[in-house]
N, C-alpha and C positions, 0 to 999 in steps of 0.2 A: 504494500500500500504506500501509495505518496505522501510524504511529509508535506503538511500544512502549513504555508507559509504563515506571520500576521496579519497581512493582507484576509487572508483567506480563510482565517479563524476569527475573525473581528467580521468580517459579513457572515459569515453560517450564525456565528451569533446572532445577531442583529436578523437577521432572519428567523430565528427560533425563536427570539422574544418577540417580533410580530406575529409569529404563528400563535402564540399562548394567548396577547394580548386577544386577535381578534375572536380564538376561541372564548375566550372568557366574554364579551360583548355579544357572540352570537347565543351564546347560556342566556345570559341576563336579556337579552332579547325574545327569546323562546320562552322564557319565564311568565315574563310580561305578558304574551300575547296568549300562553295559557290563562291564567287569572285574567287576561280581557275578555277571551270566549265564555272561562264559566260566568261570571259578572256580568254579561250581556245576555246570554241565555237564560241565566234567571230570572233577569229584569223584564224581558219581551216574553217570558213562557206566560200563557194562561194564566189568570188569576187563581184557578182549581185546580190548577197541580201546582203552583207556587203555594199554596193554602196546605195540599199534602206533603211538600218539601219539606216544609217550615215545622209542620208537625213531629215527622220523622226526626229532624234535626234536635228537635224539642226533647224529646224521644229518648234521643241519644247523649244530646250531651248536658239536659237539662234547660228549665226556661230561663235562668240567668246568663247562660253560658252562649244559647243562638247568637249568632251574628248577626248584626241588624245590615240592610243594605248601606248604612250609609258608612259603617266599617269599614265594612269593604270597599267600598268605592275612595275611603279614605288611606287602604290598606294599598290600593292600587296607586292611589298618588305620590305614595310613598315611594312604590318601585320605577313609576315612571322618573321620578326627580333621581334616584337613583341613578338610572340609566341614561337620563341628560349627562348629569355629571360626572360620570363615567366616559362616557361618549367626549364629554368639554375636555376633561381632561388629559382624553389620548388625541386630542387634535393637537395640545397642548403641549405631550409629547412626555408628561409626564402622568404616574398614575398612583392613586392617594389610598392608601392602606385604609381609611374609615368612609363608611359608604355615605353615602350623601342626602342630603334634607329632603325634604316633599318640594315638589314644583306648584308653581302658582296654578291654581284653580282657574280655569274659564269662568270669569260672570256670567251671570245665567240672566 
């Protein structure tokens, strides 16, 4: 095998850390847009299965413990800000070991 110059160990590097970085943004991306589908599908399902959900969930984890919609929608703003500034930050070119704040809410 060829000996690796520095030239050519200093880019395979830098290579490998873009491969992690963007793995790690496509995770957090796939995250998101899981908790968007379920968050949206409960929201638009029928009143009378959303009625049975709610039940089950009651159910299960007790009536203190359900998550109310506006949790989660708060739980989701959470990851989106997240993944902004994760995102800001590898444009940025650097990237910050503590995850990041909720993003501003759209006025309604």
């Amino acid at each position: 095998m060829a000996r690796r110059t520095g030239i050519t160990k200093t880019v395979s590097n830098i290579v490998d850390d873009i491969k992690d970085m963007l793995d790690d943004a496509l995770d957090s991306v796939c995250d998101l847009e899981h908790d968007t589908r379920d968050s949206l599908s409960r929201s638009l399902r029928p009143e009378r299965e959303r009625d049975t959900e709610r039940d089950t969930e009651r159910r299960r984890t007790g009536p203190d413990e359900a998550r109310s919609p506006q949790l989660e929608m708060a739980a989701l703003w959470s990851k989106l800000g997240q993944i902004e500034e994760l995102l800001r930050q590898q444009q940025e070119g650097t990237v910050a070991a503590q995850p990041a704040g909720r993003a501003k809410q759209p006025s309604s």
